[in-house]
Structures are given as C-alpha cells and as structure tokens.
C-alpha positions, 0 to 999 in steps of 0.5 A: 251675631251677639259673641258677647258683644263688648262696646269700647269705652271711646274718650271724647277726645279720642279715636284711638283707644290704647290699652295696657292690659297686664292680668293673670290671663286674658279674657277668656270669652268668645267676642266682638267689638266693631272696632279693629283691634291690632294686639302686642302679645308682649308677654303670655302663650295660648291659643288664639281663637279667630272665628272659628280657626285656631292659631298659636302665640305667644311673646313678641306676636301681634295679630290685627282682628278684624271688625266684628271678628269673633274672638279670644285669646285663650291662655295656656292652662298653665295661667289658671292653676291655683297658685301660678303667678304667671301673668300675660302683658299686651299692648292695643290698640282699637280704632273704628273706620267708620265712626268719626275716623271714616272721614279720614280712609274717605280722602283720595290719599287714604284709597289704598289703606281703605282699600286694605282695610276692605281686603282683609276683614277676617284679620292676620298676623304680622310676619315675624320679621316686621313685627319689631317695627310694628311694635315699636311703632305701636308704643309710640301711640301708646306714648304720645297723644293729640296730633303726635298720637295721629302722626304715628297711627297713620304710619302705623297703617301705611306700613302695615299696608304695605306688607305683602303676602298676609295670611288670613286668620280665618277662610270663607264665610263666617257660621251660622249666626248665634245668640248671646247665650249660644256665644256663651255656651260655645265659649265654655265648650272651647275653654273646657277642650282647650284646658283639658286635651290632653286628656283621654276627654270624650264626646259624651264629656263635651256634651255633658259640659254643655248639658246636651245629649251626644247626638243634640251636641255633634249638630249643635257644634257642627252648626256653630263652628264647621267642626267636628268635635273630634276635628277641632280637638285634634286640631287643639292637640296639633297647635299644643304639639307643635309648640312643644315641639319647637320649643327652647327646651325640645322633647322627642316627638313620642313625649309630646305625643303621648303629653298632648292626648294621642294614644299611640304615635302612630295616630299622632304621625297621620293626624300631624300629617293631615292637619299641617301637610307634613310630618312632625320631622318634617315640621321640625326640619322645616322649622329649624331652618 
C-alpha cells in the first residue's frame, strides 16, 4: 500500500525521532510511515482520518497510530482561508519496534508492552483523563536526550499500556490495497468534501473533483474506503455538528444543522441517530454530564 509513504529522517544516535511541528496547518495528505506515531494535538481542530474512519480533535488530544496505519489530520477550513493566522502546534513522537528498538520489546521484561504493541495495530486515542500525564511525559522526551530520553520513552509505554478499555481508531481489516497515485487522489477527494460539507455538494461535484463519471466514482470510492460517498459525507457533517454542538459557545441544534449542510431537521435527527446511536439532545445530555 503506497498512501504517500514518508520515510522518517532517523539521526544515527537516535531512535526515537521528536518533533515540533508549529504550521498553519497540518499536512493535509493521506500517509503512512512504518513508524508508531504518538501525536499531542497542543493547539488546532479538524478531522482525524485513521484508515478509513473519521474522528474529531482538537487542543490537549493525543492520539497513538499505528505503524503503517494510513492517515491525516485534516484541519478545520477555517486554517486555509486566505488571510487566517491561525496555526496548529504538535508535539511527536515516532519510534519503530522493529528497527534497532526490536531488541529491547524482545526482553522478557518487555512481553506485556510488545504483547500491547501487538494488540493495538489500527491506534487509539488516550482517554481524556490520562492525556496530562501523557503529555507531560511526552515533553520530558522531548526535553532530554541520551539515557534520560530512554528512561522516560519506556515509562511512557509502561503507562500507556496500562490504560485499560482503548478504543480502536479504526475496526476490521484494512481496504483494498491502493497505488501512490490512488492515495493521492483519495486524499484530494477527502480534502475537497472535508472543506466543502457544508455545502449543498453532490455526487456528480465529487466525481467531477476526481475527473470520474458518477457511476466509475461510486465503485472507486466504495472500493477504496467501505463507504458510500453519501455515508462518508454525512458521517463528515455528524463529527462537524457534534463539535458545534458542544462547543464553548453552543448554538441551537436547528443552526447547526442547517450550518453543517442538512436541509431540514428532520434529516439531521435520523442521520445524528443512526450514526451516534442517540439523538442530538441525547448526545448534548449526555455530553454535559
């Protein structure tokens, strides 16, 4: 599977690669790296795109990928308007368990972090209550080198292992296996309906953007995500909705709506339903508690 496969720049005296990132936005193409990659969201929002699942973040998140797993953290819209200064900061951190680090998860004193390792290819997020620990942790890798940097990358995985009840990022295999040039096109296609969902856009706009007839476009996108375009589009609308609707400055659930592309609430109750298990005032109750 090529997704625009990025090889990390590995020091010689290093093995585990930390990197700032401070940028107007993140990278906004679908990859992979055979590293684990373990990301701070530290400051910026959008839509994390882990194989072929959709999740939401934003500030204080981290997330743990996994090696190989096809992804992109697509910031919201907002960061690619002409004249915005808003800009996205990340702490992260890769390390590859089976370059020169395999010889450490082979100690009998490792078993249960490569055993963990094992269990949780397609990556997770960190349960909100564990993520300042987290994140203190990770900058203190960031902060030393040498043996110190080691010390605090093993207690690193030692708590992140003993977190129980993970959820996955993404379920089941993987898609069908794709080109370089087919992970780029996919990564256009999601960048074009994350930018523009709010929008009346239409399967023949989608097929257009990919320079494919409607009917050449349902089975390509259906191949190469499990999706329907019209079910990954308003599975992009529900994750949008539910951060408006919980956000510091809420508004009523017919604006958010009507602002995240539906036409009428009632479309947006049976959607909402289907796709979270529970209503938009159920989702709220819920939420606030």
């Amino acid at each position: 599977m090529k997704v625009l496969q990025f090889t990390i720049p590995v020091p010689h005296d290093h093995t585990i690669i930390v990197q700032q990132d401070i940028m107007p936005y993140f990278y906004p193409h679908l990859h992979r790296h055979e590293e684990i990659q373990i990301t701070w969201v530290q400051q910026g929002e959008g839509t994390l795109i882990a194989d072929n699942n959709m999740h939401t973040f934003k500030s204080n998140e981290i997330f743990w990928l996994g090696a190989n797993q096809p992804h992109m953290f697509k910031s919201d819209p907002s960061y690619f308007l002409p004249k915005s200064e808003l800009e996205i900061q990340a702490l992260v951190l890769f390390f590859n368990p089976h370059g020169p680090l395999a010889a450490l998860f082979n100690l009998p004193e490792m078993l249960n972090v490569k055993r963990f390792l094992q269990q949780n290819p397609n990556g997770f997020k960190i349960p909100v209550e564990k993520a300042e620990e987290i994140s203190t942790k990770m900058m203190l890798i960031h902060e030393h080198i040498g043996i110190e940097q080691m010390i605090h990358f093993m207690d690193l995985l030692r708590l992140i292992s003993s977190i129980e009840s993970l959820g996955a990022l993404s379920e089941g295999s993987r898609p069908k296996l794709y080109s370089e040039n087919e992970g780029l096109r996919m990564s256009n296609i999601y960048n074009f309906i994350i930018q523009e969902f709010e929008k009346p856009i239409t399967l023949e706009d989608a097929a257009n953007k990919a320079h494919m007839t409607p009917h050449a476009f349902c089975r390509y996108f259906k191949k190469h995500t499990g999706h329907t375009f019209l079910s990954f589009l308003n599975e992009v609308r529900i994750n949008e909705a539910c951060k408006k609707l919980t956000n510091e400055s809420p508004i009523g659930i017919a604006q958010v709506a009507y602002s995240c592309g539906f036409n009428s609430i009632t479309n947006f109750n049976r959607i909402f339903k289907r796709i979270k298990g529970k209503s938009p005032s159920e989702y709220l109750e819920e939420f606030f508690k």
